[in-house]
N, C-alpha and C positions, 0 to 999 in steps of 0.2 A: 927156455922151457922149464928148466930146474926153478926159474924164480917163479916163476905162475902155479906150478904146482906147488910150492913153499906156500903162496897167498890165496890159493885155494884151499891146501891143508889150514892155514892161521886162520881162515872166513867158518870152515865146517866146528873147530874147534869153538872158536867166539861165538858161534849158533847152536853150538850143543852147552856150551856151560851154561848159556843162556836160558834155554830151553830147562836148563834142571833149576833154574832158580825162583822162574814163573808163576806167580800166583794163582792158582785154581781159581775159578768162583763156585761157588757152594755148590751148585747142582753136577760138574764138573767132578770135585773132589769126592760127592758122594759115589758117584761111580768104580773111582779106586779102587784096587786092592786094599781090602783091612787085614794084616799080617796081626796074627794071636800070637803066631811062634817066632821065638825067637831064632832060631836055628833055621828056620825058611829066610827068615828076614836078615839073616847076618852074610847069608849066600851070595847078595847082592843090596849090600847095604845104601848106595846113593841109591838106588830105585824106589827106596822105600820112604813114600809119601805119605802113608797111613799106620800107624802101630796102637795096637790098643794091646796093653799089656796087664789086663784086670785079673785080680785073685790068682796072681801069681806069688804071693809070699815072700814079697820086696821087704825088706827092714831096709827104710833108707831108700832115698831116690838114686835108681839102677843107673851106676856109670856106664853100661854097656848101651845107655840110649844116645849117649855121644858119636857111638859110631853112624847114625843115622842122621846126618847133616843137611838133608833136603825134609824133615818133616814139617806137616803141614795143619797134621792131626794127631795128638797127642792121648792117649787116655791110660791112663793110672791106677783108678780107680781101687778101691777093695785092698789095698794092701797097707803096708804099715810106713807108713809115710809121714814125721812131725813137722820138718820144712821141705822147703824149695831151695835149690840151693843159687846163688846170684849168679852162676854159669848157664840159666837157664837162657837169660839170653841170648845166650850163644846161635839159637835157635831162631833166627829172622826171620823166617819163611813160615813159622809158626801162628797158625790161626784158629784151632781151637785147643783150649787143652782144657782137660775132663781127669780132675785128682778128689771127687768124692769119699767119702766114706774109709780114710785114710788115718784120722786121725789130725790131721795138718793142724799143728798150729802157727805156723809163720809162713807171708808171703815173701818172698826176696825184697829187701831196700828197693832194685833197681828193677822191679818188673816193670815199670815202665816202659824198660828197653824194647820190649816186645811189641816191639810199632806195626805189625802185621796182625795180633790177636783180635779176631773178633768174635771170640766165642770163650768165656769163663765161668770153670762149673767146679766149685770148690765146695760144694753142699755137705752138710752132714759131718762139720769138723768141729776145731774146737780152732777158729782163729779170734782174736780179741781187735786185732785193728789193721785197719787196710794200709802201706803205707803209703808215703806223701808222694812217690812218683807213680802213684795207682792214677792217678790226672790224666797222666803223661800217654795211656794207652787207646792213641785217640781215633783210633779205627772199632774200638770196644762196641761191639751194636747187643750183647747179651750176656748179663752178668747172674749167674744164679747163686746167691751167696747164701742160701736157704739152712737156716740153725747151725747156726754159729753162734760164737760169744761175743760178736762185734761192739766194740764200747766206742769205736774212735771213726771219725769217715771222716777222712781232709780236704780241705775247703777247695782244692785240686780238682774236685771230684767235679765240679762247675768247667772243666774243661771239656768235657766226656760228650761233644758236639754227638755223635754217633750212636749213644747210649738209648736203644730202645725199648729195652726190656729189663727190669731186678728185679729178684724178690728176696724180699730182706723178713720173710715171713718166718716165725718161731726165734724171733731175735725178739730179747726186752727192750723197746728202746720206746723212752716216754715220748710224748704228744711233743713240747717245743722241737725235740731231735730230729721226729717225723717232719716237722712242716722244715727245718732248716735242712733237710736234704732232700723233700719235694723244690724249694724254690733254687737249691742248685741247680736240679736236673728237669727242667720243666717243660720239657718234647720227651721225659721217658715215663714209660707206663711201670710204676713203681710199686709192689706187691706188702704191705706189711702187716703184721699181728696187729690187735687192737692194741693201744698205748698201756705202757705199763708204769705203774702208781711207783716210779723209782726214780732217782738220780745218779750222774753219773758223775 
């Protein structure tokens, strides 16, 4: 009797961690809980699958978002933010994340890690170049990289099977740059400024 209730207890555990690691699908996650506070949200910190922590007056990307190991949805936005830091990965279950108007200028080397993201919204920063494991994030279906100082897009970027939507709009980037990163991405509907009379 003792053993079956042991393998009863070891089945509900295996179905409950399981259950916290579960990928929403869109319509799903919008439903969630969106936790603003932080103090609501730190009361039962695995439960929290949705955190938007906008114009909170972060210098620096808030270690205190480590304790939320099942998010799913990320937002940042509005505060004072210049990188990401490569422990962002840490973060698997991670499918959209929203750090506009931040200031950002650096993505992590290894965001790539982030094999669950499908939703990137870095708008309104100052980043200069995407890095080369930016490829690597091959569930990517919407990238809004909207004015920025982008100078560099790597040839990685031709991996990005899932990629349906950028807009690469108020970015300088002359006419050859445009056509060599339409004919990477050529299933995604690509948004840019008219070409500009410059070299990179």
């Amino acid at each position: 009797m003792k053993r079956i209730l042991i393998l009863i207890l070891f089945s509900w555990l295996s179905n409950f961690c399981w259950a916290q690691t579960t990928l929403l699908d869109s319509i799903t996650l919008a439903t969630y809980q969106e936790y603003t506070d932080l103090g609501e949200a730190l009361k039962n910190p695995d439960d929290v699958i949705k955190l938007s922590l906008r114009k909170k007056k972060f210098k620096g990307f808030p270690s205190v978002v480590y304790k939320f190991k099942n998010l799913q949805y990320l937002d940042l936005s509005k505060n004072d933010i210049k990188e990401l830091p490569d422990s962002i990965v840490t973060f698997v279950n991670l499918q959209y994340l929203i750090i506009s108007k931040t200031g950002l200028e650096f993505l992590p080397k290894n965001i790539g890690g982030l094999k669950n993201l499908k939703f990137l919204n870095i708008n309104q920063n100052e980043v200069s170049v995407l890095p080369y494991s930016f490829g690597d994030l091959e569930n990517l279906e919407v990238a809004d990289l909207w004015s920025n100082n982008l100078e560099y897009f790597p040839e990685t970027m031709s991996k990005l099977k899932n990629l349906k939507w950028m807009d690469l709009r108020n970015i300088l980037i002359p006419q050859n740059h445009q056509d060599a990163i339409s004919a990477m991405l050529p299933d995604c509907t690509i948004f840019f400024s008219s070409p500009c009379n410059c070299s990179w």
